[in-house]
N, C-alpha and C positions, 0 to 999 in steps of 0.2 A: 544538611541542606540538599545535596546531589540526592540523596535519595529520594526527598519530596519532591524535588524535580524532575526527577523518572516517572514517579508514580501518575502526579500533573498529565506529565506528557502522553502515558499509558493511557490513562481516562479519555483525557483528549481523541485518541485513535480511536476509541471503540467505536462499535456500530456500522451502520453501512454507509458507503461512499459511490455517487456516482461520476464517471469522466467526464473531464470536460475537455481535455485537450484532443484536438481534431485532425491533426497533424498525421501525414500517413506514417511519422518514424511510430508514431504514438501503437499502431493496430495491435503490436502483438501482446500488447497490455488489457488486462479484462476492463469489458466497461463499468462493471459494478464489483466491488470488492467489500468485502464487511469482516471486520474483525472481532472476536469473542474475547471473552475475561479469561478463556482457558489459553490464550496464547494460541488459536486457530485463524485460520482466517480460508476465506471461500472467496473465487473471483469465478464471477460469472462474464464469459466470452460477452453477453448476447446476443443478438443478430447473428450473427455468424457463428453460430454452433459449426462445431466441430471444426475449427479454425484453431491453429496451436493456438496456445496463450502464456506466456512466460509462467505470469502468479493465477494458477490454476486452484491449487485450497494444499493448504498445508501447517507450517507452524510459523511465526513470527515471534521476536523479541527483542526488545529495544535495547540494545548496546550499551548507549549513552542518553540522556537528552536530544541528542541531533542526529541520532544512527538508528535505524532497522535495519536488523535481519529477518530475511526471507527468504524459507525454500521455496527451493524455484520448481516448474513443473517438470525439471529434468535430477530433483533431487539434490541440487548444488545447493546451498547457502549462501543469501548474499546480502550482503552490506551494504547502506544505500544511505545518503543525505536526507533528511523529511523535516517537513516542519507541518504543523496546526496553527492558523490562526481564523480567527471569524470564521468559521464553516469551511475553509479550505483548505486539504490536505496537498500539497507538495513534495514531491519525492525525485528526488534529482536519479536519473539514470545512469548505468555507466557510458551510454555514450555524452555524457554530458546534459542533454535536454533534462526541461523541469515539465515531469508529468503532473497533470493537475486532476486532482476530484472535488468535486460538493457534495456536502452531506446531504445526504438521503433520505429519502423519506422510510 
């Protein structure tokens, strides 16, 4: 059962996401992020090219059911809270706030 629940949850990520949370802790988060079947994923800053961005493009992979991992653009790995539901991805930060995206077109 845990495994079809990974899987679930895997499908659920894919594809691309755009931000919606507007909050200035939010900026150094890309505003569009899309994740692949290969365990990739690409975060596009936009607007402000060439602004850091924590999740720049790298690997991703889900923990558990309720965990991602993500390298970060400094090469660290990190662990984070997420959920999917109705087109809304969720991903709690370590400082606490909940980053929000809608799926994408």
């Amino acid at each position: 059962m845990a495994t079809r629940d990974l899987e679930t949850r895997r499908l659920a990520l894919l594809g691309r996401w755009q931000k919606t949370t507007t909050s200035p802790w939010a900026s150094p988060y890309p505003n569009e992020m899309d994740f692949d079947e290969r365990g990739i994923y690409f975060g596009n800053p936009g607007p402000s090219e060439g602004a850091f961005t924590i999740w720049d493009s790298g690997g991703y992979e889900l923990v558990d059911p309720d965990h991602l991992r993500i390298s970060t653009a400094t090469d660290e790995e990190r662990t984070y809270r997420f959920s999917v539901s109705e087109g809304v991805l969720q991903v709690t930060v370590p400082e606490g706030s909940v980053l929000e995206y809608r799926r994408g077109p």
